[in-house]
N, CA, C and O of each residue as an XYZ file, in Angstrom:
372
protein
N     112.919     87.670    134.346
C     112.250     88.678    133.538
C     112.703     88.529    132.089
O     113.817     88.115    131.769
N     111.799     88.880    131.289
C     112.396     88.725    129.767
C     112.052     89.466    129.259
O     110.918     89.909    129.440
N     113.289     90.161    127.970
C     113.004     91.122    127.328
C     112.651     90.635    125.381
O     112.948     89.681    124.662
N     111.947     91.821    125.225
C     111.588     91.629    123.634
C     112.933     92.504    122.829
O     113.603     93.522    123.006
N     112.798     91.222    121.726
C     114.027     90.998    120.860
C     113.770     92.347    120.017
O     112.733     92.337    119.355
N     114.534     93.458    119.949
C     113.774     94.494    118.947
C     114.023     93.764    117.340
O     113.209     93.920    116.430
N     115.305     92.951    117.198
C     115.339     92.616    115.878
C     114.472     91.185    115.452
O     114.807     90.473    114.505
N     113.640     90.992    116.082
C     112.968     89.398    115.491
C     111.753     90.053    114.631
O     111.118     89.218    113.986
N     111.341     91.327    114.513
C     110.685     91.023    113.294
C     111.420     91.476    111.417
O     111.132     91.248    110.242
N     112.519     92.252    112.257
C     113.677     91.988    111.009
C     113.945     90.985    110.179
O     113.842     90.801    108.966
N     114.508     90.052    111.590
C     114.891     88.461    111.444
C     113.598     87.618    110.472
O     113.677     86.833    109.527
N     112.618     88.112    111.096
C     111.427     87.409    109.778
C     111.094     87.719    108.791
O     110.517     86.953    108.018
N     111.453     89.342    108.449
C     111.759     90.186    107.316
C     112.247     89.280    106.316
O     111.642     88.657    105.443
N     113.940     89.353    106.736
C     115.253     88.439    106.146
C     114.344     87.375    105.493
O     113.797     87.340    104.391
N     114.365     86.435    106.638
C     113.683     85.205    106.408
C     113.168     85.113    105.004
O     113.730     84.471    104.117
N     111.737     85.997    104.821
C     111.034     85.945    103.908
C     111.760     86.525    102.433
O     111.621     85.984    101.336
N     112.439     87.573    102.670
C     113.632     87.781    101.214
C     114.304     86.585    100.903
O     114.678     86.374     99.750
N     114.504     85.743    101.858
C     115.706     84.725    101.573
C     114.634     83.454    100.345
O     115.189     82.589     99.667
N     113.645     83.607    100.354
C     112.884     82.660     99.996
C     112.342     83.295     98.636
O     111.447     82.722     98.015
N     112.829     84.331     98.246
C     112.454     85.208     96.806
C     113.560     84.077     96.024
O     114.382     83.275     96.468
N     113.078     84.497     94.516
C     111.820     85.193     94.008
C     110.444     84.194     94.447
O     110.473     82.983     94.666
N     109.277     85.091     94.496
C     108.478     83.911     94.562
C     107.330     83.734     93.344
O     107.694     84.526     92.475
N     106.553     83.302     93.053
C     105.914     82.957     91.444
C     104.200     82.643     91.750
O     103.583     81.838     92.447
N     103.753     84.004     90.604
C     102.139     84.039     91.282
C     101.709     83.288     89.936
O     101.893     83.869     88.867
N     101.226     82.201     89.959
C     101.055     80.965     89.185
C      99.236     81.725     88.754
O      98.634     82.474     89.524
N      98.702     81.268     87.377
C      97.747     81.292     86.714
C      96.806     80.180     86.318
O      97.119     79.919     85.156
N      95.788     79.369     86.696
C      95.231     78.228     86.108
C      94.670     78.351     85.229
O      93.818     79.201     85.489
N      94.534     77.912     83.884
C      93.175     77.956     82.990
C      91.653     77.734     83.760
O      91.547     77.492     84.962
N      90.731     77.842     83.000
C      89.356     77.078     83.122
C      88.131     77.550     82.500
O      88.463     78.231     81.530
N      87.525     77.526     82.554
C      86.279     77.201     81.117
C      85.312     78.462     81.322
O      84.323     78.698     80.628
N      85.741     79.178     82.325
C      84.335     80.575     82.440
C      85.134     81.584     82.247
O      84.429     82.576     82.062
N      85.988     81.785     82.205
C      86.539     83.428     81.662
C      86.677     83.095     80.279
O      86.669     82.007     79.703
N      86.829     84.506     79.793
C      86.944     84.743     78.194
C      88.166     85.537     78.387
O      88.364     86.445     79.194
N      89.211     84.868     77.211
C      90.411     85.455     77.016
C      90.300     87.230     77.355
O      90.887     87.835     78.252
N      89.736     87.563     76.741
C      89.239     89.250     77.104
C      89.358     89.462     78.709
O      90.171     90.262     79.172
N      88.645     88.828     79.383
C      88.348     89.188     80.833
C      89.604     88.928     81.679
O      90.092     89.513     82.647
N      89.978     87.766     80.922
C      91.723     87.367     81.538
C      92.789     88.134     81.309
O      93.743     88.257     82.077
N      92.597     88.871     79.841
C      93.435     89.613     79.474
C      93.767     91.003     79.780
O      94.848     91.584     79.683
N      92.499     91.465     80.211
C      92.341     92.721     81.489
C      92.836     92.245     82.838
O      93.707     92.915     83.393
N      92.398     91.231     83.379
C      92.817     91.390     84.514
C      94.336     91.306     85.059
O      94.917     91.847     86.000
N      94.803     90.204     83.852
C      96.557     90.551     84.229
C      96.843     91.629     84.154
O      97.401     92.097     85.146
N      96.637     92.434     83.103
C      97.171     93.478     82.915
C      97.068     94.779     84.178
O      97.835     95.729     84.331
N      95.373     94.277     85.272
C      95.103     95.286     86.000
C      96.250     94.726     87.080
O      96.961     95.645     87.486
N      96.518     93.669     87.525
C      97.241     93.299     88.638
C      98.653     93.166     88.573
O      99.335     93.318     89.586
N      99.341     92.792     87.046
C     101.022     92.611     86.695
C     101.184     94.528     86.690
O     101.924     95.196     87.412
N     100.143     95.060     85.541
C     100.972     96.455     84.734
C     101.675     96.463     84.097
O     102.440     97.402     83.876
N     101.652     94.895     83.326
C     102.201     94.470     81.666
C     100.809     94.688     80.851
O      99.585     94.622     80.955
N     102.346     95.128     79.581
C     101.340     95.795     78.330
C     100.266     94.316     77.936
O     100.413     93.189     78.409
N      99.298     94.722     77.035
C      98.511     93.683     76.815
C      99.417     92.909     75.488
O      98.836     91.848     75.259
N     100.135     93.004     74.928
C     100.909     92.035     74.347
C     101.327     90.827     75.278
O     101.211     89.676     74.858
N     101.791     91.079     76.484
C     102.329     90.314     77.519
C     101.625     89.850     78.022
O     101.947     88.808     78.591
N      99.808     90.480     78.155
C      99.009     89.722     79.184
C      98.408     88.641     78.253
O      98.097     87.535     78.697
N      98.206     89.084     76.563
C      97.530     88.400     75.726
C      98.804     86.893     75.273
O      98.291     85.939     74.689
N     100.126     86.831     75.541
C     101.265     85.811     75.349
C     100.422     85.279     76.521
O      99.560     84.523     76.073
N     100.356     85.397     77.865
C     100.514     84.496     78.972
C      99.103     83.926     79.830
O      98.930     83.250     80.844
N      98.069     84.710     78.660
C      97.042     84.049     78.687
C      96.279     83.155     77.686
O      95.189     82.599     77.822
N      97.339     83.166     76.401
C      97.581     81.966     75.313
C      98.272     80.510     76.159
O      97.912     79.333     76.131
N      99.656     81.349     77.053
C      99.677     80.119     77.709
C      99.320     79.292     78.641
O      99.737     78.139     78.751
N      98.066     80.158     79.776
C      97.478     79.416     80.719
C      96.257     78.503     79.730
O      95.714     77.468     80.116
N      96.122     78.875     78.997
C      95.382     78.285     77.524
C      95.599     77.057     77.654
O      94.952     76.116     78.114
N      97.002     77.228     77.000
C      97.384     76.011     76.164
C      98.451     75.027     76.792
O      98.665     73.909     76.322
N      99.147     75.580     77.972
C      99.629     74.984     79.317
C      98.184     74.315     80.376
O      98.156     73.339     81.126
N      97.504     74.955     80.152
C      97.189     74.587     81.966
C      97.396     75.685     82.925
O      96.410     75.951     83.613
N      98.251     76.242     83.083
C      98.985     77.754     83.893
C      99.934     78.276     83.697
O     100.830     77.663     83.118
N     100.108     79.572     84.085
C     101.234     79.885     83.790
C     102.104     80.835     84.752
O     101.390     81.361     85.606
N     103.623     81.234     84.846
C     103.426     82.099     85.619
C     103.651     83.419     85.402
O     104.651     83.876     84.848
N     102.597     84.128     85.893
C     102.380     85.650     85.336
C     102.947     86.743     86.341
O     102.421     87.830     86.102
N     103.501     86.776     86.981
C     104.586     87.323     87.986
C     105.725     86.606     88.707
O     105.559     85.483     89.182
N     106.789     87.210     88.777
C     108.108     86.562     89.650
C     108.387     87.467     90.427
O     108.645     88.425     89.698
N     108.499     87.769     91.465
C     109.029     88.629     92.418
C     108.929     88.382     94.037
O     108.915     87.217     94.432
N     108.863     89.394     94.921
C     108.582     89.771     96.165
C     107.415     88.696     96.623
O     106.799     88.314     95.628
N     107.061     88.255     97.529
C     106.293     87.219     97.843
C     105.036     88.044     98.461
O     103.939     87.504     98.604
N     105.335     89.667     98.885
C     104.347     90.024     99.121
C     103.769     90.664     97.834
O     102.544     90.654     97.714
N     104.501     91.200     96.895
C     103.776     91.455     95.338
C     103.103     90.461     94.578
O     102.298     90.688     93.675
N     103.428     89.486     94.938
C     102.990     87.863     94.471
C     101.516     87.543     94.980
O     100.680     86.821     94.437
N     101.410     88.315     96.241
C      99.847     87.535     96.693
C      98.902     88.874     96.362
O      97.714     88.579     96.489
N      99.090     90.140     96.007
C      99.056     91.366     95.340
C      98.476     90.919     94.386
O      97.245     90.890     94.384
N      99.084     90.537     93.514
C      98.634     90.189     92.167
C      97.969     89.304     92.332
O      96.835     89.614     91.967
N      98.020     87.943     92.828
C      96.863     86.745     92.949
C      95.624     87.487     93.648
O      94.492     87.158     93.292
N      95.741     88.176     94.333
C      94.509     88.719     95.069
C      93.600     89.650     94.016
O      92.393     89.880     93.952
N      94.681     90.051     93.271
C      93.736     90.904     92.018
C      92.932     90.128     91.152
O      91.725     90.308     90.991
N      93.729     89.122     90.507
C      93.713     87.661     89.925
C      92.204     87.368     90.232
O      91.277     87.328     89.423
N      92.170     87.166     91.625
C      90.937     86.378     92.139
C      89.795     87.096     92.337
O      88.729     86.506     92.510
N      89.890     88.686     92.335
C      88.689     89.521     92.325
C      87.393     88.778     91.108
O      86.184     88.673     91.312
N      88.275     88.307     89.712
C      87.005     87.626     89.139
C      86.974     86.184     89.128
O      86.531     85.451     88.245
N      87.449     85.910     90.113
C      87.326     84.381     90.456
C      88.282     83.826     90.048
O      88.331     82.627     90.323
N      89.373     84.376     89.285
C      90.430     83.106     88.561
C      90.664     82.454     89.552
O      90.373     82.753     90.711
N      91.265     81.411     89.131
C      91.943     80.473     90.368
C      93.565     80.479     90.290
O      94.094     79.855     89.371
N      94.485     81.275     91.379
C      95.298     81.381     91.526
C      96.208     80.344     92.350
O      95.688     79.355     92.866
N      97.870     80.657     92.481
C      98.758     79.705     93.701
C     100.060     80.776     93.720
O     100.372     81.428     92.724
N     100.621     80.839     94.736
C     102.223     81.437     94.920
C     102.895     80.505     95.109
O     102.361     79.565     95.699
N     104.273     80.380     94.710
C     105.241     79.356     95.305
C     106.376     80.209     95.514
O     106.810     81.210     94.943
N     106.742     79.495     96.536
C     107.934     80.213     96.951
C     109.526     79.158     97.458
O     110.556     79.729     97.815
């Protein structure tokens, strides 16, 4: 007979802290307008637009950037907001 582990979804809890911070990455590309980019960080981080308007100079002028560091589940939070207007997002962890 076998019993269920009460702590294994703890244990995967852990797991996933152990792998913080994790980084919700930004791509440039040619159909948003700084404006539309610059709202939407701001709707999904809740950085002032000084901060969203710096880090959408640098998905600019980088290529991407990353516009959150944290929790891996706040990370796909924000990319999921990200992607409501199509940006093209990534997490790494």
């Amino acid at each position: 007979m076998s019993s269920i582990n009460p702590h294994t979804e703890e244990e995967v809890l852990d797991e996933t802290k152990t792998q913080e911070p994790a980084k919700a990455i930004l791509f440039n590309d040619e159909v948003h307008t700084f404006e539309e980019v610059i709202h939407q960080i701001m709707k999904a981080t809740g950085c002032d637009q000084a901060k969203a308007e710096s880090l959408t100079w640098e998905v600019h002028s980088a290529g991407k950037a990353i516009v959150y560091t944290g929790e891996l589940v706040k990370c796909l939070q924000v990319t999921s907001i990200l992607e409501e207007i199509e940006l093209m997002t990534q997490v790494e962890v």
